[in-house]
C-alpha positions in Angstrom: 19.7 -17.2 19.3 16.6 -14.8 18.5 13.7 -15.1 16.5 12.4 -11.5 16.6 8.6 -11.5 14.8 7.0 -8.5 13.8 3.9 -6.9 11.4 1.1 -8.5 12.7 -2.0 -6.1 13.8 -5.3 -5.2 13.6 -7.0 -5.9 9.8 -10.3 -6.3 8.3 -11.1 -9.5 7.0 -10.2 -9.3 3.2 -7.1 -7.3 3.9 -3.5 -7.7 4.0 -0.7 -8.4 6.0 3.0 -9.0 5.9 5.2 -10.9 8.9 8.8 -10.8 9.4 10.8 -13.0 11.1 14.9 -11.2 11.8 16.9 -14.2 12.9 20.6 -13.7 15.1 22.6 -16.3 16.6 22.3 -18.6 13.5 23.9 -19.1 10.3 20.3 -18.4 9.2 21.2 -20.3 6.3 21.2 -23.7 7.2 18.0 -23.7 8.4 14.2 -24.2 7.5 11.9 -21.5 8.6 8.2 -21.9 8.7 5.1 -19.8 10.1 3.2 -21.9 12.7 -0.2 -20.2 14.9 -2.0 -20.6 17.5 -5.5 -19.2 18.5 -7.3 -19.0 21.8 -8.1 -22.9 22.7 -7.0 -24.4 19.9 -3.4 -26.3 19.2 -0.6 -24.8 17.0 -0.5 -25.5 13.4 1.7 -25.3 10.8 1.1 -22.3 8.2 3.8 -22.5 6.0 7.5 -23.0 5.6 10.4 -22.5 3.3 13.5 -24.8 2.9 16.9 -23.5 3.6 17.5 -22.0 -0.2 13.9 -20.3 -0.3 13.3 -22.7 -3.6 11.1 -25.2 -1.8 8.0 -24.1 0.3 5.0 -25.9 1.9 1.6 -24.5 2.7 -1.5 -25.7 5.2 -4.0 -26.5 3.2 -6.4 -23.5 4.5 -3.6 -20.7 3.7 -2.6 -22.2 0.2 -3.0 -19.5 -2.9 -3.9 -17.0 0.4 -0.2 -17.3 1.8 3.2 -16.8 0.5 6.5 -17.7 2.5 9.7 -16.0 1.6 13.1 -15.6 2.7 16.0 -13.2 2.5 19.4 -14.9 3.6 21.3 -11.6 3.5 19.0 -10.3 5.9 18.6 -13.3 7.7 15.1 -12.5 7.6 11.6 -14.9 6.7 8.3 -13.2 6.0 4.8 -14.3 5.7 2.7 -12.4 3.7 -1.0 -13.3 4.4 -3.7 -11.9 1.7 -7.4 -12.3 1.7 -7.4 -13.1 5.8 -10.1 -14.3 7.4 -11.7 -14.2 10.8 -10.3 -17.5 11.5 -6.8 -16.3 10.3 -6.4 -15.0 13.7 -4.0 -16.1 15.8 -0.8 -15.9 17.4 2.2 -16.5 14.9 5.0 -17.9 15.8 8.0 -18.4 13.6 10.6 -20.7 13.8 13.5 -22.4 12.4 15.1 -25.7 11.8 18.4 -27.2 12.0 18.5 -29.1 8.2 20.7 -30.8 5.5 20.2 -29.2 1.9 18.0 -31.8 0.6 15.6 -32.1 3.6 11.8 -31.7 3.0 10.1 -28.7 5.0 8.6 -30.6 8.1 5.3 -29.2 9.3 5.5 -31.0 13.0 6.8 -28.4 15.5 8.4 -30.4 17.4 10.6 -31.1 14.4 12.3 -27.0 15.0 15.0 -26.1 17.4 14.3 -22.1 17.6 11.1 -20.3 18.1 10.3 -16.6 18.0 8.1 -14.7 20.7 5.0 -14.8 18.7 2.7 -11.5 17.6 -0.8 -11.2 17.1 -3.0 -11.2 14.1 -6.7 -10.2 14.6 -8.8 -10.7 12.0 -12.4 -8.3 12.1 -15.3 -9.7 9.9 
């Protein structure tokens, strides 16, 4: 199983970027996906997440109208496209995906997710 995360960078605050998340080894599918970060010192927290059909999704409260999770199913692929960032945006993302029946909620505990991706860096200038 991979997670393979990629697009994050360098951006001004204000600016734009979009993460993607390839997955392999899964019947990508059947699983949730979400965006969780980490900065420096600080624990890792749920950004946003999208249930298995890419109908449902769930935001932290400091990404919402900022944020938008998708997913592609063909392309076994989730992406986080982040608007507007802020300095304290950045982070290390981390994506990751959970095992779930149809009807399940997106869960925003990250303990609650069997596969994680490497991570890649967001920094945010002011």
């Amino acid at each position: 199983v991979q997670l393979q995360a990629s697009g994050g960078g360098l951006v001004q605050a204000g600016g734009s970027l979009r993460l993607s998340c390839a997955a392999s080894g899964i019947m990508f599918s059947r699983y949730a996906m979400c965006w969780f970060r980490q900065a420096p010192g600080k624990a890792r927290e749920f950004v946003a997440g999208v249930n298995r059909g890419g109908g449902t999704t769930a935001y932290a409260d400091s990404v919402k109208g900022r944020f938008t999770i998708s997913r592609d199913n063909d392309k076994k692929t989730t992406y986080l496209q982040m608007n507007s960032l802020k300095p304290e945006d950045a982070a290390t993302y981390y994506c990751a995906a959970d095992w779930v029946i149809s009807s399940a909620p997106v869960a925003d505990t990250a303990s609650q997710y069997d596969y994680w991706g490497q991570g890649t860096q967001v920094t945010v200038s002011s």
